[in-house]
C-alpha positions in Angstrom: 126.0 88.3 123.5 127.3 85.0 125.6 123.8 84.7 127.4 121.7 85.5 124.4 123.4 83.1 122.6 123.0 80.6 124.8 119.5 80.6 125.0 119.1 81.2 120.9 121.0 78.1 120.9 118.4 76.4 123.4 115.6 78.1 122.3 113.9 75.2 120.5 114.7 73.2 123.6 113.0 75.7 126.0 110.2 76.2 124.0 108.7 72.6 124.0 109.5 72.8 128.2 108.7 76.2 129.3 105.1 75.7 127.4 103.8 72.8 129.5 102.9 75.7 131.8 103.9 79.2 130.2 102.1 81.1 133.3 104.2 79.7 135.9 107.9 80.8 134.1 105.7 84.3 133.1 104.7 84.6 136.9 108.5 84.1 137.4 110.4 86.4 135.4 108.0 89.2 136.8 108.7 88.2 140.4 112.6 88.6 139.2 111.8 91.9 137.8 112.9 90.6 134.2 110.3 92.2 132.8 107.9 95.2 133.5 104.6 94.9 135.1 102.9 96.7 131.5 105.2 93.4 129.7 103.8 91.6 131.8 100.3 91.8 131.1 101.1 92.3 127.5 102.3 89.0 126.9 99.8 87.4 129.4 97.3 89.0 127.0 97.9 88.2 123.8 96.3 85.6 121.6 98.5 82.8 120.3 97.0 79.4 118.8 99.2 77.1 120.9 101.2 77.5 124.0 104.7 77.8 122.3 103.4 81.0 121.0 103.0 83.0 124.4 107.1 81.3 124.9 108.1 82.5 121.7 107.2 85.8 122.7 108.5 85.9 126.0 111.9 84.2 125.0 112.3 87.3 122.3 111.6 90.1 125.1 113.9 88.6 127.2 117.2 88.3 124.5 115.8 91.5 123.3 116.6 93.4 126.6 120.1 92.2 126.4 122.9 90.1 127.5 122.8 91.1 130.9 118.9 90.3 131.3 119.6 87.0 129.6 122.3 86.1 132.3 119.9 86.6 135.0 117.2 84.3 133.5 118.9 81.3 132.7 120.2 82.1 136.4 116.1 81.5 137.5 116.3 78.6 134.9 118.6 76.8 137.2 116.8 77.5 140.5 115.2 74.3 142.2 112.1 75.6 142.5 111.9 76.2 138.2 113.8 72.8 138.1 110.9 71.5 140.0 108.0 72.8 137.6 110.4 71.8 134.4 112.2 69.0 135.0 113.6 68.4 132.0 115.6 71.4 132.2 118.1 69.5 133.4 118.8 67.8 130.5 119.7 71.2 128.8 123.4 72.6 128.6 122.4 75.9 130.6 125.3 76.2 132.7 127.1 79.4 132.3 130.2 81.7 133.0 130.4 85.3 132.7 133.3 86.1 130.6 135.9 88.4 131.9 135.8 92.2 131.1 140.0 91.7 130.3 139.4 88.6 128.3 136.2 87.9 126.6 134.8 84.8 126.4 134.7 83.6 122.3 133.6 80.7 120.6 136.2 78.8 118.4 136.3 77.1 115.2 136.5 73.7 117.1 133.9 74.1 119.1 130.7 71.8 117.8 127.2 73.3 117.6 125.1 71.6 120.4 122.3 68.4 118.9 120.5 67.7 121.4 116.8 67.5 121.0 115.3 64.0 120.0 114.5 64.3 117.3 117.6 66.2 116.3 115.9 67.3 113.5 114.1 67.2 110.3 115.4 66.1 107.0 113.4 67.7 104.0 113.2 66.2 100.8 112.1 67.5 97.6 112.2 64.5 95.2 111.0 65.9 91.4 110.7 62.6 89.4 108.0 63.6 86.5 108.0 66.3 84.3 104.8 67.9 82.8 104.4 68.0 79.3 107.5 65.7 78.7 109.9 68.7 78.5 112.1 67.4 81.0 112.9 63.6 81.1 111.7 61.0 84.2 114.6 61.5 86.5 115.2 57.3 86.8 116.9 56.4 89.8 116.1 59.2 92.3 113.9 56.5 94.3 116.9 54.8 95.3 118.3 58.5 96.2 115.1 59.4 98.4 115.5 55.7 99.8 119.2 56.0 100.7 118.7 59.7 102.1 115.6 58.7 104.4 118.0 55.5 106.1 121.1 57.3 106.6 119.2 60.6 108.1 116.8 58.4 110.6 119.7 56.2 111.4 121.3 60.0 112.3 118.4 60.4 115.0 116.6 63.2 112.1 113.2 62.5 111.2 112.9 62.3 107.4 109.9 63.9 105.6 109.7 63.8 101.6 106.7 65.6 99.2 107.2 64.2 95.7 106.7 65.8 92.0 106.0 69.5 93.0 106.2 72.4 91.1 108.0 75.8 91.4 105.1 77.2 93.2 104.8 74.1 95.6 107.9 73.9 96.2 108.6 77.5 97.3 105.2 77.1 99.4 106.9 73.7 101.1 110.3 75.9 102.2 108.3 78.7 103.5 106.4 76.3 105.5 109.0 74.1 107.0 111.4 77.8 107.4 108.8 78.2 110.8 106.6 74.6 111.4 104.1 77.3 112.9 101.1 76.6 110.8 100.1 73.4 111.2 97.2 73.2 109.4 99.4 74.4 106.2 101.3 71.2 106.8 98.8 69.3 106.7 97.8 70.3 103.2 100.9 69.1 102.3 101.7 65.4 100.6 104.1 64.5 102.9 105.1 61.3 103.7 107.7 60.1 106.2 110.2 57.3 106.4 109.9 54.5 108.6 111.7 51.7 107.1 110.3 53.0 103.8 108.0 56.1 102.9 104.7 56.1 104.1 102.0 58.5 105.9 102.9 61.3 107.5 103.2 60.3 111.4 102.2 62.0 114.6 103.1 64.3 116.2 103.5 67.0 113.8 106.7 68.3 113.2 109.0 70.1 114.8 112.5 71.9 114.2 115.3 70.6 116.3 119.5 71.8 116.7 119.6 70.7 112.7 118.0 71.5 109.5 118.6 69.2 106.3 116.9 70.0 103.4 117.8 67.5 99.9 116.7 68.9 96.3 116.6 65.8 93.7 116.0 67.6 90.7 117.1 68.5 87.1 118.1 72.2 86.9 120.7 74.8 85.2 122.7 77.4 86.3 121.8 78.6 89.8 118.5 77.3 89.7 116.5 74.0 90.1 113.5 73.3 88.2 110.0 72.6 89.7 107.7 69.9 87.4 106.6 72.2 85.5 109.5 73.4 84.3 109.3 76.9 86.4 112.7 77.9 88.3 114.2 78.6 92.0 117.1 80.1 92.5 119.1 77.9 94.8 120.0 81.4 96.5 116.1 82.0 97.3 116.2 78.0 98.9 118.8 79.1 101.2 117.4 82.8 102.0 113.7 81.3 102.9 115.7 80.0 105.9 117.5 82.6 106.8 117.9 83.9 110.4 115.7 86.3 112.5 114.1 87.3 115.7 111.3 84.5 115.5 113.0 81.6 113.0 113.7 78.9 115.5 116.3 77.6 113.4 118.4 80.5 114.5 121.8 79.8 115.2 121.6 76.2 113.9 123.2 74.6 111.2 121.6 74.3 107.8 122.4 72.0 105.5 121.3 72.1 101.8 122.1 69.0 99.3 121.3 69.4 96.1 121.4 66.5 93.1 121.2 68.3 90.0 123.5 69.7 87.0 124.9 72.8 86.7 125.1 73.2 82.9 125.1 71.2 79.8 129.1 70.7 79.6 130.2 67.3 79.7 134.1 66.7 80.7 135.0 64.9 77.8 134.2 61.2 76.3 130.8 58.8 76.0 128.4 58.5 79.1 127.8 55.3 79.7 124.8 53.2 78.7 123.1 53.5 81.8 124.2 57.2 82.6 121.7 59.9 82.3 122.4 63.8 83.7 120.1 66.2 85.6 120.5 69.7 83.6 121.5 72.6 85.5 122.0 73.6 88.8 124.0 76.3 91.0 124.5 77.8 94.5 125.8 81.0 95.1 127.2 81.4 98.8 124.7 82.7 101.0 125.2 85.6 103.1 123.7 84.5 106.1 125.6 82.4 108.7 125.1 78.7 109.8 124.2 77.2 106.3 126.2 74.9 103.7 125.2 74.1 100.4 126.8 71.1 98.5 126.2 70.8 95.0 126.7 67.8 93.0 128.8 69.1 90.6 130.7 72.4 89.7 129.8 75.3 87.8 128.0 74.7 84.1 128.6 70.9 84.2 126.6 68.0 84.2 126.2 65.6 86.9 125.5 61.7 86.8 122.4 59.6 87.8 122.8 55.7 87.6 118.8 54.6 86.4 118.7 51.8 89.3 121.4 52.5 91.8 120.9 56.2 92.0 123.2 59.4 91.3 127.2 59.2 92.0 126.5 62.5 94.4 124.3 61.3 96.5 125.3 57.4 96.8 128.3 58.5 98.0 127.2 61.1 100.3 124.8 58.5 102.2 128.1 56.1 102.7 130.4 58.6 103.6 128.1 59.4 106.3 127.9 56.3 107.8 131.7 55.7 107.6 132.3 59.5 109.0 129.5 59.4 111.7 130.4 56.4 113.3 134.0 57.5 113.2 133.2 61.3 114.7 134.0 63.0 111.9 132.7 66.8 111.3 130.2 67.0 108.2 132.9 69.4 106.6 135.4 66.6 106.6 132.4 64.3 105.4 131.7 66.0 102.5 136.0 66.2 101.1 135.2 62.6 101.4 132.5 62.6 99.1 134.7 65.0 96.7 137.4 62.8 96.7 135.0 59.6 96.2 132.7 61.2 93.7 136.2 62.9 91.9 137.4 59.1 91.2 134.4 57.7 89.3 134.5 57.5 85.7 131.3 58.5 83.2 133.3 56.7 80.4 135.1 53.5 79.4 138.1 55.7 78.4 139.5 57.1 82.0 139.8 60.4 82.6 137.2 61.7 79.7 134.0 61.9 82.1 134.5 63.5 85.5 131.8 64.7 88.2 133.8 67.1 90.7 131.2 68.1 93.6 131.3 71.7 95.2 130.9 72.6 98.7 130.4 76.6 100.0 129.3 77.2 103.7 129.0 79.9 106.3 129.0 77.5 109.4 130.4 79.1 112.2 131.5 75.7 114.4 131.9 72.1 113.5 128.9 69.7 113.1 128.8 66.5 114.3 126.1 63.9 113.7 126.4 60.5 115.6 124.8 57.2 115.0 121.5 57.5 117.0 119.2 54.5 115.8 121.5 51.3 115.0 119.3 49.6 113.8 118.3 51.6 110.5 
């Protein structure tokens, strides 16, 4: 699995370079008797809308012939003459060793998952504001969420994409989409708009996933779920699982982070919420089976969480300034988010201490450390 892995981890890398001529690296791996002279044909006759299709394709026969194959095509990878066709290869961590038969080669707990790709990703946001019929109340404040999240994220070198007031069925339609960025013409049904110093049209060109996946839910909710504008429910279990990994997901492999601002429950901590205190009801994640994700939740189990009607919610205010004190320090988004625990943990909901808490929850399968570094200073 060393090789594989190492192109899985590349993959969204080698797809934007091996596609600005697919029939030169197919020609290639044929000459190299990678693949069969029947595979060959196959994938040089089928239909794909774009060129990263045919890629796609050839990047799963080869990882799906094994770790052996896989060695002996990122070996062609670093041959002059591909280097010479795709020069941007060399920007790519490629280089490999085999490990030893006695003493396999395995990846630690310290070691960071790579972010390379510019942009190093996308940054979802689903920002429910309105509620039909009234039922639910205007969720004040979460402009100043969206607007914190979108300058903290580009500053991060992510670009930042926001649709606005959507309900269950929208929203579950927007995951699906951005789990593969394949369709584009779904996208473009979407309202999306993107930050640039503010929110505004959706820019070109169209999206594509990078080395890391954020996805923010501003929302009200309950137990385990979120609620869509019209009141209908996702489980934050199905958020998580629309992204999990497979064969074709290019996100494979890649960290996935989840944020969600909403409530838990009903149950206040004790005392009088403030004047300008109001609380998103309901919300819950349950740990996800598959590997490379984290949810953080803005509070714990069947309690309420706080959203200040101008400056935003405690959650995610702090979030967006821990992560400019822990980026530009080095620190892992692990050790990021005990900050915002410890931050959010301190704030009172009440002019009586200790009667109105918010304690934030954080569950994860990431495999390695994430690191996110300053990458636009000026944001």
């Amino acid at each position: 699995m060393f090789h594989i892995n190492i192109i899985r981890r590349n993959k969204t890398a080698l797809l934007d370079i091996l596609s600005v001529d697919r029939r030169r690296i197919l020609q290639k791996v044929q000459e190299h008797n990678l693949i069969t002279n029947r595979e060959y044909r196959n994938l040089n006759g089928i239909y794909k809308e774009d060129e990263e299709g045919h890629i796609v394709e050839l990047l799963d026969k080869i990882m799906g012939k094994g770790d052996e194959t896989c060695q002996h095509f990122l070996d062609l990878l670093e041959t002059d003459d591909i280097k010479g066709t795709y020069p941007e290869l060399k920007s790519l961590q490629l280089r490999h060793t085999s490990p030893a038969v006695t003493a396999p080669v395995q990846e630690t707990c310290d070691e960071p998952y790579p972010v390379n790709t510019i942009p190093r990703g996308i940054c979802l946001i689903l920002n429910n504001i309105n509620f039909e019929n009234n039922e639910l109340k205007k969720r004040r404040g979460s402009e100043k969420d969206a607007e914190s999240l979108g300058e903290v994220f580009s500053w991060l070198g992510l670009r930042v994409l926001m649709c606005e007031d959507q309900t269950e069925t929208e929203m579950s339609h927007i995951l699906t989409c951005f789990s593969t960025l394949s369709d584009i013409s779904e996208l473009q049904k979407l309202s999306l708009k993107e930050w640039s110093n503010g929110f505004g049209d959706l820019q070109k060109p169209p999206p594509k996933h990078g080395d890391v996946f954020i996805c923010c839910i501003l929302s009200h909710g309950k137990k385990e779920v979120v609620f869509g504008t019209d009141k209908k429910t996702i489980p934050i279990k199905d958020v998580t699982r629309t992204f999990k990994s497979s064969n074709n997901s290019p996100l494979t492999g890649k960290p996935k982070i989840f944020l969600i601002q909403a409530c838990q429950g009903n149950d206040y901590q004790r005392g009088v919420v403030e004047k300008d205190l109001e609380t998103d009801e309901g919300s819950v994640g349950s740990v996800p089976e598959e590997a490379d994700v984290l949810v953080a939740i803005a509070t714990v189990e069947n309690c309420a969480s706080f959203r200040n009607t101008a400056k935003g919610s405690w959650f995610i205010q702090s979030l967006c300034q821990q992560l400019r004190e822990g980026c530009s320090r080095g620190d892992d988004i692990h050790s990021i988010l005990q900050c915002v625990n410890s931050d959010v943990s301190q704030k009172e909901g009440s002019n009586l201490p200790g009667l109105i808490k918010q304690m934030p929850e954080i569950r994860y399968t990431l495999r390695k450390k994430l690191l996110l570094s300053p990458f636009n200073t000026e944001a």
